[in-house]
C-alpha positions as CSV (number, residue, x, y, z in Angstrom):
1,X,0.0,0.0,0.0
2,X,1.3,3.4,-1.1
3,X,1.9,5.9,1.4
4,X,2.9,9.5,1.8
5,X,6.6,10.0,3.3
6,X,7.6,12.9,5.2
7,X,11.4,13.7,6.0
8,X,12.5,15.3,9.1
9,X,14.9,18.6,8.5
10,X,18.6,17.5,9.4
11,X,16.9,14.3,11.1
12,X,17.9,11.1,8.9
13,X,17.0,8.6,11.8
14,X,13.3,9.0,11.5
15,X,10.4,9.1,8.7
16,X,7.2,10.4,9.1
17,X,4.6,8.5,7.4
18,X,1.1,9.6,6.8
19,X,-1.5,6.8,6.3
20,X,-5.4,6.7,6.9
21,X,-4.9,10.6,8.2
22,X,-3.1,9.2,10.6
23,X,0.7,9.5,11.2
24,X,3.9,7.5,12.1
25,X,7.0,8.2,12.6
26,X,9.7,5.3,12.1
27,X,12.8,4.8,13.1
28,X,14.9,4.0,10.0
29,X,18.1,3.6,11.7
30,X,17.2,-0.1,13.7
31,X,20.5,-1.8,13.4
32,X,24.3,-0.9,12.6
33,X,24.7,-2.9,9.8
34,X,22.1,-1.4,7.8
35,X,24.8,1.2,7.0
36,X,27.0,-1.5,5.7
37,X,23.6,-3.4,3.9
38,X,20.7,-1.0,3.2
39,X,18.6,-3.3,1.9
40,X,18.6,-5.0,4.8
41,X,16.3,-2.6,6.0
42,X,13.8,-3.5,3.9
43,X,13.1,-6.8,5.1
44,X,13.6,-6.1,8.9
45,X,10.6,-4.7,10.6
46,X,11.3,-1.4,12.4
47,X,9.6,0.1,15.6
48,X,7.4,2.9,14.5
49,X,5.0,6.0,17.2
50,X,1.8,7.0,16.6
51,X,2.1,10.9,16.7
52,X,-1.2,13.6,16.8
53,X,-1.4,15.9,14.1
54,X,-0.2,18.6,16.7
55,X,2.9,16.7,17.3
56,X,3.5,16.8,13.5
57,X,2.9,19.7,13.0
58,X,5.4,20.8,15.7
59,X,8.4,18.7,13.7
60,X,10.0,20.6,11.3
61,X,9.2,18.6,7.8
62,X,11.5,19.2,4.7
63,X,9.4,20.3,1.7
64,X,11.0,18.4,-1.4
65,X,12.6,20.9,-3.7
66,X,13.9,20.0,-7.3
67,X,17.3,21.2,-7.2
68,X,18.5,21.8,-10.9
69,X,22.2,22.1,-10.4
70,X,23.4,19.0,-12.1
71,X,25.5,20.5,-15.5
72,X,26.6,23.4,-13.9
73,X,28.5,21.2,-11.4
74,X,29.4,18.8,-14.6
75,X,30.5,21.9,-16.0
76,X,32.6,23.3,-13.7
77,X,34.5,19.6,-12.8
78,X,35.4,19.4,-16.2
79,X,36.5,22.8,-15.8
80,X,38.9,22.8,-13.0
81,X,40.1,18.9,-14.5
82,X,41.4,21.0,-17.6
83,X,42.6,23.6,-15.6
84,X,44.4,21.8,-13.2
85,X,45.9,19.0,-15.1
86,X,49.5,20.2,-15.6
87,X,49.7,19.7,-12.0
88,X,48.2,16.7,-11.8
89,X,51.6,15.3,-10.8
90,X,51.7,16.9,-7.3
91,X,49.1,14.1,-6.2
92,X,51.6,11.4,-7.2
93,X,52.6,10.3,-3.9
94,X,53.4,6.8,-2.4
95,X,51.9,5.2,0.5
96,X,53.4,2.0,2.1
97,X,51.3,-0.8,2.4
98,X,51.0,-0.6,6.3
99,X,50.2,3.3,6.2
100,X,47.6,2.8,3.9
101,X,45.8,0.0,5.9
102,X,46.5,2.0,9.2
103,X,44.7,5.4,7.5
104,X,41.5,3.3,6.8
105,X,41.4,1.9,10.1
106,X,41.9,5.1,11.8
107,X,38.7,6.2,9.4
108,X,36.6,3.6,10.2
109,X,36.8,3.8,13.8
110,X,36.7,7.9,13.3
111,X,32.8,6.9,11.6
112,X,32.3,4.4,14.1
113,X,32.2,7.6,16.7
114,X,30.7,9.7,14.4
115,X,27.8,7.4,14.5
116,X,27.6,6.6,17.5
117,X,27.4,10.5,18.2
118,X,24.8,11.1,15.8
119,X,22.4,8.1,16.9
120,X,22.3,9.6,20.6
121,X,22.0,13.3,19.7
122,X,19.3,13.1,16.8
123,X,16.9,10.9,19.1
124,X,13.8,12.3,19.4
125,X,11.6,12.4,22.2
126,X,8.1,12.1,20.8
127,X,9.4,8.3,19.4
128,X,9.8,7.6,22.6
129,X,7.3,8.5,24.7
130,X,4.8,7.1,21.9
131,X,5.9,3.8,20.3
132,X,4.1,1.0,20.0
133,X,6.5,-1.8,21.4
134,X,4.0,-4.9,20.3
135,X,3.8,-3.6,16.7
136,X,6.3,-3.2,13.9
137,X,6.2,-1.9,10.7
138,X,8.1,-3.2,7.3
139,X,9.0,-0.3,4.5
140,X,9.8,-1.7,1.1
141,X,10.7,1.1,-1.5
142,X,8.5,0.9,-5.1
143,X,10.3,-0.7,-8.2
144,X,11.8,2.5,-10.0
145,X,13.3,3.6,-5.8
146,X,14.8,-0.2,-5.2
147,X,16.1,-0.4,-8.8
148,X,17.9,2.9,-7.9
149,X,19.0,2.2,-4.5
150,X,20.7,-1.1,-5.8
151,X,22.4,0.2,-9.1
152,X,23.7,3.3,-6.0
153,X,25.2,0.5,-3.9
154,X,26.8,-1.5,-6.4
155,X,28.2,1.0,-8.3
156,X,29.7,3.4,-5.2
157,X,30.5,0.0,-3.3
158,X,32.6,-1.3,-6.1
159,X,34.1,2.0,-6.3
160,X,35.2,2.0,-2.7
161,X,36.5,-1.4,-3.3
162,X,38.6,-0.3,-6.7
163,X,39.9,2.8,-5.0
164,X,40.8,0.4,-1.6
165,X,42.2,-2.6,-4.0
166,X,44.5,0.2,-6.0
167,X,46.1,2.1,-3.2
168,X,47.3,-1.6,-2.0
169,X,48.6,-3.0,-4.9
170,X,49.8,-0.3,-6.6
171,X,53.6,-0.8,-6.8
172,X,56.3,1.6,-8.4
C-alpha cells in the first residue's frame, strides 16, 4: 500500500509517514549494519510511534525541492580537471602498504564515533514517549526507488572497493 513520506529537516533517523490521516514516525536507523547493507532494512521490521497531528505539525518537515544544479556542477568539474591538469603530478605520492591500511582503520573507527554521536544526539523524544513496542512496521521502496537504491550501492561500493584494492597494490 502506497503511502505519503515525510522527512525530518537534518533528522535522517526518522520518517514520518502519513497513512489513513493518521501519522507515524519510524525509526529508519534499527541496526548498525544497515549502514553496511541498506537493503537490509527492507526486510527487517522497524519500531514505528503514533504521533497527533499537533505533534507533526510541531516537527520541522523538509518540503521536497527539485534542485537543478546538475551541468553546472558537470561543467565546472570538467573545468577545473582542464585547468588543473599540468599539476596533476603533485598528487603522485606513495603510501606504504601498512600506512595505507592504518589510514582506513583510523577512518573507520573515526565513523564508528561519528555514528555513535549522531544516533544519541538526533533521538527524538516524541518516538519515545509514543511507540508502540508490540507492533512493527516493514518499508519496502517501489520498483523504480529499489532499482535505484541497488544500481547506487553496487556502483559506489565497487568504487570504494577499486579505490581500496588500487592504493594496495599499486607498486612503483
Amino acid at each position: 500500500m502506497l503511502c505519503e513520506s515525510k522527512q525530518i529537516y537534518k533528522n535522517p533517523k526518522y520518517r514520518v509517514i502519513r497513512y489513513n490521516n493518521q501519522y507515524f514516525m519510524v525509526d529508519l536507523v534499527s541496526t548498525w549494519i544497515t549502514y553496511f547493507f541498506p537493503m537490509i532494512n527492507w526486510f527487517l521490521p522497524k519500531k514505528y510511534a503514533k504521533i497527533s497531528e499537533n505533534e507533526f505539525e510541531r516537527l520541522n518537515i523538509v518540503e521536497p525541492v527539485k534542485n537543478n544544479v546538475f551541468w553546472p556542477v558537470a561543467g565546472s568539474s570538467v573545468l577545473f580537471g582542464i585547468i588543473l591538469r599540468k599539476y596533476g603530478n603533485f598528487f603522485n605520492v606513495q603510501f606504504e602498504k601498512q600506512l595505507a591500511i592504518t589510514v582506513f582503520f583510523i577512518m573507520l573507527i573515526g565513523m564508528l564515533i561519528f555514528y555513535f554521536y549522531l544516533n544519541k544526539k538526533l533521538t527524538l523524544k516524541i518516538f519515545n514517549t509514543n511507540v508502540v513496542n508490540k507492533n512493527r512496521v516493514v518499508l519496502i521502496p517501489t520498483f523504480k526507488q529499489g532499482l535505484l537504491l541497488v544500481f547506487a550501492y553496487i556502483f559506489l561500493g565497487s568504487a570504494s572497493i577499486f579505490t581500496l584494492t588500487i592504493l594496495l597494490t599499486t607498486e612503483s
